[in-house]
N, C-alpha and C positions, 0 to 999 in steps of 0.2 A: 455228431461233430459239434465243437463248442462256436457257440456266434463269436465273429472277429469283435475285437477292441473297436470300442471309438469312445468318444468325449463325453458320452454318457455314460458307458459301461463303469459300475460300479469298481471302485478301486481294488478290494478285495479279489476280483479273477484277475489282475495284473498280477504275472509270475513273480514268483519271491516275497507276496504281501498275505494275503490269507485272511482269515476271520479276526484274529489277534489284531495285528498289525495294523488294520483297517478300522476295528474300533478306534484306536491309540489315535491315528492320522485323523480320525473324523471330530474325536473328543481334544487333540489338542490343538489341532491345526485347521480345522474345518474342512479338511480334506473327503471327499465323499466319492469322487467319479473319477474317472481316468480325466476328465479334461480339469477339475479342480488342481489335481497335480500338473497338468500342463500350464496353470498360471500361478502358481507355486514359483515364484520368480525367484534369483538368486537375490540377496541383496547388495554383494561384494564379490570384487572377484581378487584372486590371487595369484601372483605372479610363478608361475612356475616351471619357469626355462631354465633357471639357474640348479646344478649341484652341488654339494660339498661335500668336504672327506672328512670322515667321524675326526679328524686328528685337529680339525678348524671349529669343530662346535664347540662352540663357549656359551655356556648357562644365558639367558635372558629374557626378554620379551618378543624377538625377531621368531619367526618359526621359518626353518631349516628345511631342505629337501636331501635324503640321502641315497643312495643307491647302490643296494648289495644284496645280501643272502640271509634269513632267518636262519641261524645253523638247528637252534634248539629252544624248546619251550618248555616250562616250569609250571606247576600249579600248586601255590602256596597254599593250606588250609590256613587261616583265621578262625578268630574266637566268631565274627562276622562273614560268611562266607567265604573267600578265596580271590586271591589275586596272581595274577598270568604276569610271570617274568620269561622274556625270550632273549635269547641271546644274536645280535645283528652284527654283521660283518659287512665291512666293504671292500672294493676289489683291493683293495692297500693293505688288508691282513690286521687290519683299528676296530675296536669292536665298542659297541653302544649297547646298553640296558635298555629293554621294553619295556612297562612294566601297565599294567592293569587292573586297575581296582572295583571295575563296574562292566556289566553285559558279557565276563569271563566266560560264561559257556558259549557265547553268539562268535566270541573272539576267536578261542578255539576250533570252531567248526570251518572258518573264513579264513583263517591265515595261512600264506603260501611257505609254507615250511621245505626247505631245503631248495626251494625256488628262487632265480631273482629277482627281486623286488624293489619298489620306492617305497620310501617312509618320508611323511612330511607331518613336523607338530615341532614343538617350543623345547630345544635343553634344559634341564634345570638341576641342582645339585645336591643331591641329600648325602650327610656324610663326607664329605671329601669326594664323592665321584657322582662320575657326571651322569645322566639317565633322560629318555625322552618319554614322559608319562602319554599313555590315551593316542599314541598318535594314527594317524590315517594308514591304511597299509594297501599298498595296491599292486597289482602282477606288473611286470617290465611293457608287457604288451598293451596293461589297462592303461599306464601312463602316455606308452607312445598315442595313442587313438584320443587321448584326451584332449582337451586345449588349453594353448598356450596361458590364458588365461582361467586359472581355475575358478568354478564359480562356486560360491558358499550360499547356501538356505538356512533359513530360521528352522531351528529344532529345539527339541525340549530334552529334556532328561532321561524321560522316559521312553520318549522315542528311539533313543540315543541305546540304551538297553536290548533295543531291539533291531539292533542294528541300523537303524534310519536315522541316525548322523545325520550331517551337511554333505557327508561325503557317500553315504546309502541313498540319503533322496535324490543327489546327482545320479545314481548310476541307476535305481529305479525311474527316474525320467526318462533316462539314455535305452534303457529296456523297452520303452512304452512308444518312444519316437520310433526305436528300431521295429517294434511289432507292425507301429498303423503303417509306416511306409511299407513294410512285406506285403502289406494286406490292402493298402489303394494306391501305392505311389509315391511320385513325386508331392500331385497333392494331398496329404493325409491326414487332411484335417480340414472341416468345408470353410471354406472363403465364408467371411462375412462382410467386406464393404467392396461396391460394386468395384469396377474396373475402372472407372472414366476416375473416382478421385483417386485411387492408385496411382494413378499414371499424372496424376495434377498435382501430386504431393511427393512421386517420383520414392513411394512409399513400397516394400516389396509386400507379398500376400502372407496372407496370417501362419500359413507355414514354415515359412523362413525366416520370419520377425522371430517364430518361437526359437526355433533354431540355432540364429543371431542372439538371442540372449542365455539360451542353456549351453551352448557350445560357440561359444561366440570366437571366430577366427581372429578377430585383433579388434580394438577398441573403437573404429568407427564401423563395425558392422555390429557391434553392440547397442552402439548408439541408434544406426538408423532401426535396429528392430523395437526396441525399447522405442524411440518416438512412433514408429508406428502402431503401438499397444496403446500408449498413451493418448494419443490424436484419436483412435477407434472410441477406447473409454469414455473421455472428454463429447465426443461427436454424440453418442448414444444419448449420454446423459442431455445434454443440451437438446436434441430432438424431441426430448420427451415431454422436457421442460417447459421448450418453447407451445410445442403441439399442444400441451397442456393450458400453455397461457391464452393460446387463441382460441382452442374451445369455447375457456371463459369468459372471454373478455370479446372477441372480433365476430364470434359466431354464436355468442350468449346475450340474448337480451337483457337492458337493463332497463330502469324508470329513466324516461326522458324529461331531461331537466328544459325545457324548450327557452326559459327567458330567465334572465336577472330582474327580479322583480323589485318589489317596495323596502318590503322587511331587510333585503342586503344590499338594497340602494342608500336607503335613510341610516342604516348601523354605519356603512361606510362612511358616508359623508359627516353622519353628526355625533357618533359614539366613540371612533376607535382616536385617541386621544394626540397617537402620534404617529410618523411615515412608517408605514410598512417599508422592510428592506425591500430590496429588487429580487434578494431570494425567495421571499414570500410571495412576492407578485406575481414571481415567473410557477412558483408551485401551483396556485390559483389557477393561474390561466391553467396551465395542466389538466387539471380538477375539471374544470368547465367544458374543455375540451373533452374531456374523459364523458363528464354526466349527459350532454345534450346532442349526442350522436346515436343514441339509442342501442348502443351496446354498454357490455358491462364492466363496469371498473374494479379492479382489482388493484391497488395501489398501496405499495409501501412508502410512508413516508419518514426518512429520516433526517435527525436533526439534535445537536447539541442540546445540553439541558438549557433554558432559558435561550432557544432560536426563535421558539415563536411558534410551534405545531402547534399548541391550544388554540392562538387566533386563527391559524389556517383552516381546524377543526369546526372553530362557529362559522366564519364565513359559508363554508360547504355546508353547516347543517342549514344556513338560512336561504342558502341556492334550494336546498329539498324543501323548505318550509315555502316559498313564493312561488314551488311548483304544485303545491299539494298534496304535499308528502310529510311524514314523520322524519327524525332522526333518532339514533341513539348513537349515546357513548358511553364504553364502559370501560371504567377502571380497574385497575388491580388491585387496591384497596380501600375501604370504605371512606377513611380519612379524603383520599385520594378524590375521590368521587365528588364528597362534601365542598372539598376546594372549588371545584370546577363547577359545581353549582354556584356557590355562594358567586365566584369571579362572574359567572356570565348572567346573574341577576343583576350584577351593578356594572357589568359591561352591557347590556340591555336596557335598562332602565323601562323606562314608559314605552317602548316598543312591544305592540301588541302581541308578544311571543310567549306562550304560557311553557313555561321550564318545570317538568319535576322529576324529583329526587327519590330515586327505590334504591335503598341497600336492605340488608338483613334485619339492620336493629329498626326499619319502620314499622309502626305499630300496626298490628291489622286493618284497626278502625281507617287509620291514616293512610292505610294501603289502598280503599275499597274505592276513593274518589277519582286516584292514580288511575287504576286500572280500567276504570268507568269511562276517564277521559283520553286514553290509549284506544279504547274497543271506539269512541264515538268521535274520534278525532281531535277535539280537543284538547287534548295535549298534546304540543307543535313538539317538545325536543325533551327527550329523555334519556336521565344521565345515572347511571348507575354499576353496581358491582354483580355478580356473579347471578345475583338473583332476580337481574332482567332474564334470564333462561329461562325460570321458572315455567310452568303452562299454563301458570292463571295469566300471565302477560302476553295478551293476544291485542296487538297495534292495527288500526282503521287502515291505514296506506302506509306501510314503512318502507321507506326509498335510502335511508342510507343509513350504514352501519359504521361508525366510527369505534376503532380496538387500541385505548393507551398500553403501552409498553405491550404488545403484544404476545411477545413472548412468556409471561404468564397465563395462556390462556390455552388449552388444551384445544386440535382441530376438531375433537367431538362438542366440544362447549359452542366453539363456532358456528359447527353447523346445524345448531340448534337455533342459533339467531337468523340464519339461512332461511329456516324453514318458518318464520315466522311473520313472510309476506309471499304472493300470489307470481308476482315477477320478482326473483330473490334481488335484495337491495345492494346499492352499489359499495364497496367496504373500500375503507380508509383505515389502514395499521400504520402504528405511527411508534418509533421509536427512537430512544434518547440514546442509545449504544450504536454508535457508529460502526458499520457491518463492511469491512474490504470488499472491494469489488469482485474478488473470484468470489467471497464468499455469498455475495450478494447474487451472481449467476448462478448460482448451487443453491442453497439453503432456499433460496428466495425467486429462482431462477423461473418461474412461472407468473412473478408480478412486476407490473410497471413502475420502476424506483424515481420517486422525488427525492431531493436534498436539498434541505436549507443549510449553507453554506456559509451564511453572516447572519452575525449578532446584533440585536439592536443599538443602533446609535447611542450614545450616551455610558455604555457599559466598560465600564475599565479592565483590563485585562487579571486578572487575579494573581498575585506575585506566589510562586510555587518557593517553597525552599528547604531543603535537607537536613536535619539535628539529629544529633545522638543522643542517647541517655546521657551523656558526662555536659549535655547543653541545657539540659531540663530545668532548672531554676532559669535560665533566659526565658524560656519559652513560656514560665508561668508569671516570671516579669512580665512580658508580652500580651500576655491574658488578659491580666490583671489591670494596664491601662485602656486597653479595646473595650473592657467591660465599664470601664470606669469612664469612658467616651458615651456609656449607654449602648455599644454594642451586644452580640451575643455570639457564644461561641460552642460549638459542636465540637466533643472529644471520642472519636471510636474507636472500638477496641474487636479485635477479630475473633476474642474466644469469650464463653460467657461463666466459664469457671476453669479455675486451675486445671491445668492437664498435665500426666505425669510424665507425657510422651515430649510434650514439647515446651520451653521455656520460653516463654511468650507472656506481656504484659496481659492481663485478663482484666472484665469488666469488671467484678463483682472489687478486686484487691485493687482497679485504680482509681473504683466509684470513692471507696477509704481515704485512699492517698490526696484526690480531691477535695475532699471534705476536709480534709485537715489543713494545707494551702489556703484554699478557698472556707473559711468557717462560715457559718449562719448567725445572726442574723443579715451578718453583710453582704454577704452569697446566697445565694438561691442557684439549689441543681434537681436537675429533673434527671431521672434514670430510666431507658427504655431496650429494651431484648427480647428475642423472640419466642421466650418461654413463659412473657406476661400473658394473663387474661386479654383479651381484644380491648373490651372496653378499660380498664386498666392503660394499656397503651396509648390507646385515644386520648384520654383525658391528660397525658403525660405529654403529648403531643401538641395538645392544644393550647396546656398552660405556656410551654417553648413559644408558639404563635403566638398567643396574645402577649408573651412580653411578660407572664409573669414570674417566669425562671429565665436566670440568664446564661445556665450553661446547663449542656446535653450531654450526657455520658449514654452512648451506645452503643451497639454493635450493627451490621449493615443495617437493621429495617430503614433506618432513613435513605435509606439509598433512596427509594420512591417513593415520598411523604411529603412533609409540609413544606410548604412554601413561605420563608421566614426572610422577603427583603433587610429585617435588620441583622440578620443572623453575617458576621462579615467575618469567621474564623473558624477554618475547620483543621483540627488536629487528628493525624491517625497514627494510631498507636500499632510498633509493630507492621509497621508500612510496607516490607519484603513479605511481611506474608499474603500481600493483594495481588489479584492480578491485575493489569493495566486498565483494562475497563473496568472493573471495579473501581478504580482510587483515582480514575476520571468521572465515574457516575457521583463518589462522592465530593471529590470536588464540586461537584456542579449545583449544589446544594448550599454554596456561599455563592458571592458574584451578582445576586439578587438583584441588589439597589443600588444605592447612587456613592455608596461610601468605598472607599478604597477592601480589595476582599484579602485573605491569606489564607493561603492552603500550608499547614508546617508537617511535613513528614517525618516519623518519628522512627529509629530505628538501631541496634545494636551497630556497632562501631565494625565489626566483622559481618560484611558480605559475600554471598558468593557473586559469581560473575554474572547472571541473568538478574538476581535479583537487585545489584550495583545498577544495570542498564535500565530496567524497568524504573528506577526511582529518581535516575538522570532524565529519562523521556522527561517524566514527568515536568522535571523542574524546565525541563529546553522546551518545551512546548504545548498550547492548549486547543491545538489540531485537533479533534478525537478521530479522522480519519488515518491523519499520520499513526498515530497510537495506536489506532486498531492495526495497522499495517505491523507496526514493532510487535502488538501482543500475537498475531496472527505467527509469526515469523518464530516466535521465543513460546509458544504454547502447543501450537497446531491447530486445524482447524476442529477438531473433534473437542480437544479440553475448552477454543472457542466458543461452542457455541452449544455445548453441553448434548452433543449429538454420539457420542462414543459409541450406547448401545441402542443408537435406533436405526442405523444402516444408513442415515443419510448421507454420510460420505464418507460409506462402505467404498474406497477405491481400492484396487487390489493394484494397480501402474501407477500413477498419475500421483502429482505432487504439485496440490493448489497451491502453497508457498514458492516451488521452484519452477512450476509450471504455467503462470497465470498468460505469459505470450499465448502459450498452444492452449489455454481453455476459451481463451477471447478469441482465437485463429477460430477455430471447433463452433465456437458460440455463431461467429459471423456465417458458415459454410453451411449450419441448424437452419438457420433464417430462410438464407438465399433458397435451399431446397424447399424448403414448406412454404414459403411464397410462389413458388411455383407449382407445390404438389401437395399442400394442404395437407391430405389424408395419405401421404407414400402409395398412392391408387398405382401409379406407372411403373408396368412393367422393371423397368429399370432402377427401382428403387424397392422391389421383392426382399432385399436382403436390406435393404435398412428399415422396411418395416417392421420386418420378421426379428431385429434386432432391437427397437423399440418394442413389441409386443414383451421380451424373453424379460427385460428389461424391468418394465409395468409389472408383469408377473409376480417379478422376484424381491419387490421393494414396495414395502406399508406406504399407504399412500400421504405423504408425511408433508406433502408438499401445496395441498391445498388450503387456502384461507378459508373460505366462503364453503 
């Protein structure tokens, strides 16, 4: 006797699917077990209370419900296999064309021939007469039992072949509900969140939420099952998240920072030049708060370009430095790194803090002092690129880990800096991409988030504004006196040679058109991309800094690179082809200094509509929270955050952009319970650990820093 169905049982012994059919569902759909197709969710549903008589269907885009008799069915040969013409009748004696160009022998074996029948799909006209290509075909009885509301699934082509339509995976669903209920009942499919938030959220159980959305009786029992998938979803992830975060941080020792000492007493009072915002201040205290309670910090910090995270970074390295501890920071590019050296030797000055510098191109010789004074403590704070990982770089006391732009950095790279002190060191991520707050509970949803929220004093607002190609002698007018003010200006361009696919201004044909505008020797241009030599780019990079080129033609690498206070004009060429944090990152790259800044966006005269809205933000505002909200909303959170293929927000319900109420609802209820029950040890919370463990299992663990 065959073992009953349940949510495990492989899809393939669900009647009517097979070894075929179940490769097809696994390979296109990820479909693999009976319960995968159980959250195989509709995406839309279709109204189908209404009929009409073949004599009212008129060709178009509405799709039509009819109701009559198959009298007769055809099978054309083609020079390409064969197409299925039936002849349809309704009870008015009006007859409509079938007709079928794909899955003909699946069609065949399934159509209810001299039976009554509904037909429901799109009129349309070939020839003078009218015909309904592909449409659904179901028995008089399937239609009464169905609901009012029909529900449609995502299929493919090939599925579609095989009979598994929108309108096959409906009815193989309705097969699968029909079996478990035979076989356990009412409930036939086990509960997973206990009874007490049930009843708090007034939420029904997971069998009738599925129910509520595969056969949904009218449109708020749709709703509440679908919110209660979505609140489940949301709840898991957030327990995991959270439980995750206090492991490392509440119940994870860290190096206790116990006092504010000399080195961050005397910086403060006699080095840092002008008021720290109230943003900054309030981040610090954070920080301190974080380092001197003897647990472990795990803190993302975000903030605008030019908010001031650098200064927040030394201050924290010299809290570890006056406890007796190392720091490091590392950068995502060498350039990168260089900066923050060179900035905090003349932000330091005579303060007894020994700073060194390890990137790639250090010479070995120059390497071996480094290293020497890392193992014997001597070197208080170290600032480098990728090859602080290395395993010759073994630190006396390393107490805090600072990571710029962290999102360059792989969690295997990380936890390589982890392992490179006795009690792992407190970490500080710090980024200049402002992350939406659901994204920030997601993506991020296991660390402590600061945000610097104000710009320093003194910083003028950067005037954003809009041109087309038919304005471009303005804008090199424009150029032309900024430079001749002794400013400098950045020109980027989004592709780094002609492409055949897309017409798009390119680097290499605007670096030309530049040069010719701008000649030498009264212009000076520097050209940078990412298919130069390393050091090749460095050097191109440095001349822009020191001032001895005054305009930059490149494509993103600047996005995270020099810091050029005079640089007060950035042009981006091709501006619809960015997405919003992108063309706010590089905005952020003028605005430096004290001179008035301009961002000019450049762009064909014909836009589409996201790309119109995207280039509007821009000009309406230099929020990059607001910004991240619009590119979140007009991208999603996967093209956001370049997560598509690593499962981190693999949601199969839930909709961080239309859902962010019910993940903060979810987030707050995460809390409350693990404050109370830590480890889901109680009885009464079996099924939401057991739902966390399933959870942990099934997803990389994508979500630790440290």
């Amino acid at each position: 006797m065959p073992e009953p169905l349940s949510a495990a049982t492989p899809i393939e012994f669900l009647k009517g699917i097979g070894p075929k059919r179940a490769e097809a569902l696994a390979e296109d759909l990820g479909i693999r077990t009976c319960g995968d197709l159980l959250f195989h969710l509709p995406f839309r549903y279709e109204d189908r209370t209404k009929f009409h008589r073949v004599s009212e269907a008129v060709a178009g885009p509405v799709q039509l419900q009819l109701q009559g008799v198959i009298r007769s069915i055809n099978e054309v040969k083609q020079k390409r296999g064969s197409r299925l013409e039936a002849e349809f009748v309704d009870a008015h004696g009006d007859t409509m064309p079938l007709v079928w160009f794909k899955g003909v022998k699946w069609v065949v074996r399934n159509l209810p021939v001299g039976k009554p029948c509904v037909v429901w799909g799109r009129v349309s006209e070939f020839k003078g007469a009218r015909n309904m290509a592909h449409p659904e075909v179901m028995t008089v009885q399937d239609a009464k039992s169905a609901s009012a509301l029909h529900p449609v699934y995502g299929s493919t082509e090939r599925l579609g072949r095989f009979g598994l339509h929108s309108n096959g995976l409906g009815q193989a669903v309705k097969r699968l509900i029909g079996q478990l209920r035979d076989a356990c009942g009412p409930s036939w499919i086990e509960e997973t969140l206990p009874g007490e938030i049930l009843k708090l959220r007034g939420m029904p159980g997971l069998a009738s939420a599925l129910e509520h959305v595969h056969r949904p009786a009218d449109v708020n029992a749709e709703r509440l099952g679908r919110f209660r998938l979505k609140f489940e979803e949301f709840l898991f992830l957030q327990l995991l998240l959270v439980q995750h975060r206090n492991r490392q941080t509440v119940h994870q020792p860290g190096p206790i920072f116990s006092k504010v000492g000399e080195m961050f007493n005397r910086f403060y009072a006699e080095r840092i030049p002008f008021e720290l915002t109230g943003a900054q201040k309030r981040v610090v205290r954070e920080i301190r708060e974080d380092t001197r309670n003897g647990q472990h910090m795990n803190r993302l910090l975000q903030g605008d370009v030019g908010s001031g995270k650098t200064m927040v970074a030394l201050l924290t390295a010299l809290m570890a430095v006056d406890n007796g501890y190392q720091a490091c920071i590392m950068a995502p590019t060498e350039i990168l790194a260089q900066q923050h050296h060179a900035g905090f030797l003349e932000m330091l000055g005579d303060l007894p803090v020994k700073v060194a510098l390890l990137t790639g191109s250090v010479k070995k010789a120059d390497r071996k002092p480094i290293l020497a004074g890392l193992a014997d403590g001597t070197v208080h704070l170290l600032i480098g690129t990728h090859a602080v990982l290395e395993p010759a770089v073994v630190f006396h006391q390393l107490g805090l880990v600072v990571i710029d732009e962290q999102h360059r950095f792989g969690v295997a790279q990380r936890a390589r800096l982890w392992a490179k002190a006795t009690i792992p060191p407190h970490i500080l991520v710090m980024t200049a991409t402002p992350i939406p707050r659901t994204l920030s509970m997601t993506v991020y949803g296991d660390l402590d988030v600061s945000v610097i929220d104000e710009l320093p004093p003194g910083r003028k607002p950067i005037r954003t504004v809009h041109r087309t190609d038919a304005q471009r002698l303005g804008v090199f007018g424009f150029i032309r006196d900024q430079v001749a003010e002794g400013r400098q200006v950045y020109v980027v361009y989004p592709l780094i040679e002609e492409s055949a696919q897309l017409d798009y201004k390119d680097l290499m044909d605007g670096y030309e058109s530049l040069t010719r505008h701008f000649p030498p020797p009264e212009y000076r241009l520097s050209i940078v991309h990412g298919r130069m030599k390393a050091e090749d780019k460095d050097v191109e990079m440095r001349r822009f800094a020191d001032g001895v080129t005054q305009i930059m033609v490149a494509t993103t690498v600047i996005e995270v690179g020099v810091n050029v206070p005079n640089a007060s004009v950035m042009v981006i060429e091709s501006a619809e082809r960015f997405g919003l944090s992108q063309l706010h990152q590089l905005r952020g790259r003028v605005g430096r200094g004290a001179a008035q800044s301009f961002c000019i966006l450049m762009s064909d005269k014909e836009l589409g509509k996201e790309a119109r809205r995207r280039l509007e933000t821009m000009c309406r505002t230099q929020d990059g929270f607001e910004i991240a909200e619009v590119d979140l909303e007009l991208r999603g959170p996967g093209d956001l955050m370049g997560t598509k293929q690593s499962g981190v927000l693999d949601l199969k319900v839930a909709d961080l952009v239309k859902d962010r109420a019910l993940l903060e609802d979810a987030r707050d209820v995460a809390r409350r319970i693990l404050k109370q029950d830590p480890e889901l040890d109680r009885p009464s919370h079996g099924l939401l650990r057991a739902g966390v463990e399933r959870l942990r299992a099934s997803r990389p663990d994508w979500s630790r820093i440290s």
